[in-house]
N, C-alpha and C positions, 0 to 999 in steps of 0.2 A: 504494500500500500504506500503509494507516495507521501510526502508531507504536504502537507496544508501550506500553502504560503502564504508569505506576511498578510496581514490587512492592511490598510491606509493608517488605521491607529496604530499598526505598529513598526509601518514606517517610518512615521511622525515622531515617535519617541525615541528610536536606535537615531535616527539622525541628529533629534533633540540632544543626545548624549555624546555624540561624536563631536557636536559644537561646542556644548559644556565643558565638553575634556581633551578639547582643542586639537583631536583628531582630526579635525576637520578646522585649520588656521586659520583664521581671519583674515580675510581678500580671496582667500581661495573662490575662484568658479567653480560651480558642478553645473550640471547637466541634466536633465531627467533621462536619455539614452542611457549615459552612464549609470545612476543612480537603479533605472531598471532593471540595467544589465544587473550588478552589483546585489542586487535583494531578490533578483529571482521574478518581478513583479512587469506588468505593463505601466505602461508611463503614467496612467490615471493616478492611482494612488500615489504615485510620486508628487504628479503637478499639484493634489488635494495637501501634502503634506507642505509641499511649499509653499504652496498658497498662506496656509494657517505660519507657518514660522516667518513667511514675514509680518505677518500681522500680528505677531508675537516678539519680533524687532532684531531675530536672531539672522535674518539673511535680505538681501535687498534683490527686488528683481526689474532688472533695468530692460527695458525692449530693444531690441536685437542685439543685444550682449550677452544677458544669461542671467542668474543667479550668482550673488557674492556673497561669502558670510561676510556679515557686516565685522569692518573695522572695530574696534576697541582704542579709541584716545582715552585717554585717563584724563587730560586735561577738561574735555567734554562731558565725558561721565561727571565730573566734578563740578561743572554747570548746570547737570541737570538735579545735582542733588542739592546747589543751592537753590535752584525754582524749587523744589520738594518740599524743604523745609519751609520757605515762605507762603507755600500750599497747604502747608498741612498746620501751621499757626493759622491760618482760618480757619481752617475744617474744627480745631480743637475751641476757638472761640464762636464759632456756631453750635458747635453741638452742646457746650457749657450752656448757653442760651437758649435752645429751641429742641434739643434728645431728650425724649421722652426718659423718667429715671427707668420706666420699668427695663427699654432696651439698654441703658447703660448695664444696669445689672445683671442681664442676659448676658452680655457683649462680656463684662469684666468676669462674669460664670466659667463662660466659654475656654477663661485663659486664665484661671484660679493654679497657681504649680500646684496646689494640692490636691485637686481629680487628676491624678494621674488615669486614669482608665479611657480620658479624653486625650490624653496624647498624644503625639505624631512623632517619631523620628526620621518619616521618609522626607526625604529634602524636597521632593517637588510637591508634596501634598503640603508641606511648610510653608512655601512658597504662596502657597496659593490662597493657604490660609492666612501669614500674613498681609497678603494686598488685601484680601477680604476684610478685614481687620481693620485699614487705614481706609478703606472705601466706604464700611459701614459707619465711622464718624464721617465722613464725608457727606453721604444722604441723610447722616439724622439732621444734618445744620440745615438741609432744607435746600442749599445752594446749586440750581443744577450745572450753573456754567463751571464754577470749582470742580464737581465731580467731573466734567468732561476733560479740564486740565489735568486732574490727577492722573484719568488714566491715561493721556496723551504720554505722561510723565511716565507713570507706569511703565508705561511700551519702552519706552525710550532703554529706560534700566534693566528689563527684564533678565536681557540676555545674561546679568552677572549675578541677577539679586541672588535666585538660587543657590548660587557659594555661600551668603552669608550663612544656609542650613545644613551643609558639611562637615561642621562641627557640632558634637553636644554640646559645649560648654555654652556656641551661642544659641541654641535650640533654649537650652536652660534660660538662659539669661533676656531671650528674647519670650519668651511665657512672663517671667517675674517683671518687667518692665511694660509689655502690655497690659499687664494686671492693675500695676501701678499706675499708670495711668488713666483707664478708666474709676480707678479711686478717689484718684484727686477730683475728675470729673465730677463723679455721683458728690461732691464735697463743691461743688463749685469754685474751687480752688485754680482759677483758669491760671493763673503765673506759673504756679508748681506744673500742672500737667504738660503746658509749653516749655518749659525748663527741662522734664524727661522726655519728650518728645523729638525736644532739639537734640539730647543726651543719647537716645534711642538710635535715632537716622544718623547720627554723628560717627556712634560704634559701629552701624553697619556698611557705612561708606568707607570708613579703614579700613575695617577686614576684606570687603569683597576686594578694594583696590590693592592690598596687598597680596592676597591670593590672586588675583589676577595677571599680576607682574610678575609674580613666581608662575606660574602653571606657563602663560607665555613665553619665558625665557627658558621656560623646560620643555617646550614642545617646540621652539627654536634650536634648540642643541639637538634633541630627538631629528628633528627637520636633516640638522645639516650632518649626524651620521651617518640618518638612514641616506643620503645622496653621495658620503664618500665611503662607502663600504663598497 
């Protein structure tokens, strides 16, 4: 009996992983020909996967060129997490004003370190949870045009946020400081919760920046053995 081949979802994720772990380097062109070949699959599934990652900010698709994983500037990345921060001190000052308490206390439930049973260690279910997380202050404050910048923002960082959940320690730390935050909230306490929020987005933009620059100057070196072996 043959094997099943891939489906479009799990295309979409071996490739998702290949750019995560910079198998696949940033500027690189692919191809869906290629990519077909490569998994066994017709191009459908391919073009469906690419389609969704660049909508997810991880490759860019230019017409009559092709597919490129998108570049990685650090200097830019670091632009878009000062628009973040200045995004997300409104969202925390809307939702102080206009979040119903009952969903604060759902929200700060959610991210209690002490239900462990709700935990997550897998870094893209992390992920996702996180943005969900900064998104749902975002709609309690009411604002719809904020909520469309954040995700613009969103998109923009996607491609790295997911390292910040590579490690437990920041798995850990990013639970107790989402918690923390909507504490202060339920307390009205809008100074403090902008204070860890800035504190929050602060720590995750050094780690993923420095794991970013390691993982690429490691798949730089990787690069140029596998080319003179």
């Amino acid at each position: 009996m043959s094997e099943a081949k891939p489906s479009a979802k799990d295309v979409y994720h071996q490739l998702r992983e290949s750019i995560l772990n910079f198998e696949l380097y940033p500027g690189t062109r692919v191809t869906e020909s290629e990519l077909a070949a490569q998994y066994g699959v017709s191009r459908t599934p391919i073009r469906g996967a690419l389609q969704r990652l660049e909508t997810e900010g991880y490759l860019r698709i230019l017409p009559k060129q092709g597919c490129f994983i998108r570049n990685l500037d650090i200097a830019e990345l670091a632009h878009y997490y000062q628009v973040r921060i200045t995004l997300e001190m409104l969202s925390l000052q809307l939702a102080a004003e206009f979040m119903p308490t009952a969903d604060l206390e759902k929200l700060a439930q959610s991210w209690d370190p002490a239900r462990q049973e709700e935990r997550s260690n897998d870094s893209e279910e992390m992920e996702a949870r996180d943005e969900s997380f900064h998104m749902t202050l975002a709609e309690g404050g009411g604002n719809i045009a904020l909520k469309h910048y954040l995700e613009d923002i969103n998109g923009r960082i996607r491609a790295v946020r997911r390292l910040d959940f590579t490690d437990d320690t920041r798995i850990d730390r990013t639970y107790e400081e989402h918690y923390q935050i909507c504490q202060q909230l339920l307390q009205r306490d809008l100074a403090e919760a902008q204070r860890q929020m800035k504190a929050h987005i602060s720590h995750s933009e050094n780690f993923v920046k420095n794991l970013t620059l390691t993982q690429l100057e490691r798949a730089r070196r990787d690069g140029n053995r596998n080319r003179s072996a």
